[in-house]
N, C-alpha and C positions, 0 to 999 in steps of 0.2 A: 381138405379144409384149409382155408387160411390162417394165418398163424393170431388172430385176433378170436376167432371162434374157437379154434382150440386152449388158449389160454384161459377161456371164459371160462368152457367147458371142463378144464380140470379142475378150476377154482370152488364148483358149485359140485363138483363129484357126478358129474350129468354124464348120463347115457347116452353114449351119442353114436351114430352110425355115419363110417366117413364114405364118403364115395370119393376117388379119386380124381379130380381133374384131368390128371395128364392122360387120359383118355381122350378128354374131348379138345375135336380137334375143328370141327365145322361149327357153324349156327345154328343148323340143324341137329346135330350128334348134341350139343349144349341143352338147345332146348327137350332133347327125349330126357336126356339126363336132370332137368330140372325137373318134369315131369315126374318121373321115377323117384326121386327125393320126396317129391309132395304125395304123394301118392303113398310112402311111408311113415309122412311127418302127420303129428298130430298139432302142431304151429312150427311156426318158424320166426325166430330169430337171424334176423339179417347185421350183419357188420356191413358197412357200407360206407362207403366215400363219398356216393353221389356221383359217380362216374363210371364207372364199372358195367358194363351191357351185361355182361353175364347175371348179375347181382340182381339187375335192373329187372330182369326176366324172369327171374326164381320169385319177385316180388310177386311179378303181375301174376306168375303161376298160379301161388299159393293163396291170393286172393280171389281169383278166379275159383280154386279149389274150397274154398269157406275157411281156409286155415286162420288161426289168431294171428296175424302179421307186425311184431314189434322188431322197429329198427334203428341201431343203433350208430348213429353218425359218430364217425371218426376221420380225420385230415390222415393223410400219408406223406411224407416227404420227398420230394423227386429230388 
C-alpha cells in the first residue's frame, strides 16, 4: 500500500488487507493483481494523483466489478 492509504487506514482503525506491490513487476502481473484486490474488496477507496496507470486500472477494475469507487485526490511533489 502507499503511504497515503495506509495512514488513512490507521486513522479510522480500518481492516485492511495489503497486498504487496513489489511483486508486480509487468501490466500484466498488475492488472491479475488488481483483479485479486477487487475480487476481495467490498469498495474501494483510491488515493490518487491522477496520474498513476496502476491506480488508474484498479479504478476501472472495481467499477467494472460493482464495487463503491470513492476517490481521493491528492498532488505529490516531484
Amino acid at each position: 500500500m502507499k503511504k497515503p492509504a495506509v495512514s488513512w487506514s490507521k486513522r479510522i482503525d480500518s481492516m485492511n488487507q495489503p497486498y504487496p506491490n513489489c511483486f508486480v513487476i509487468t501490466t500484466s502481473a498488475e492488472q491479475k493483481h488488481n483483479k485479486q484486490m477487487a475480487n476481495y474488496a467490498d469498495a474501494l477507496l483510491a488515493f490518487w494523483n491522477g496520474k498513476n496507470k496502476g491506480t488508474k486500472n484498479m479504478i476501472k477494475v472495481a467499477t467494472k466489478e460493482n464495487l463503491t469507487v470513492k476517490i481521493i485526490n491528492f498532488e505529490t511533489s516531484s
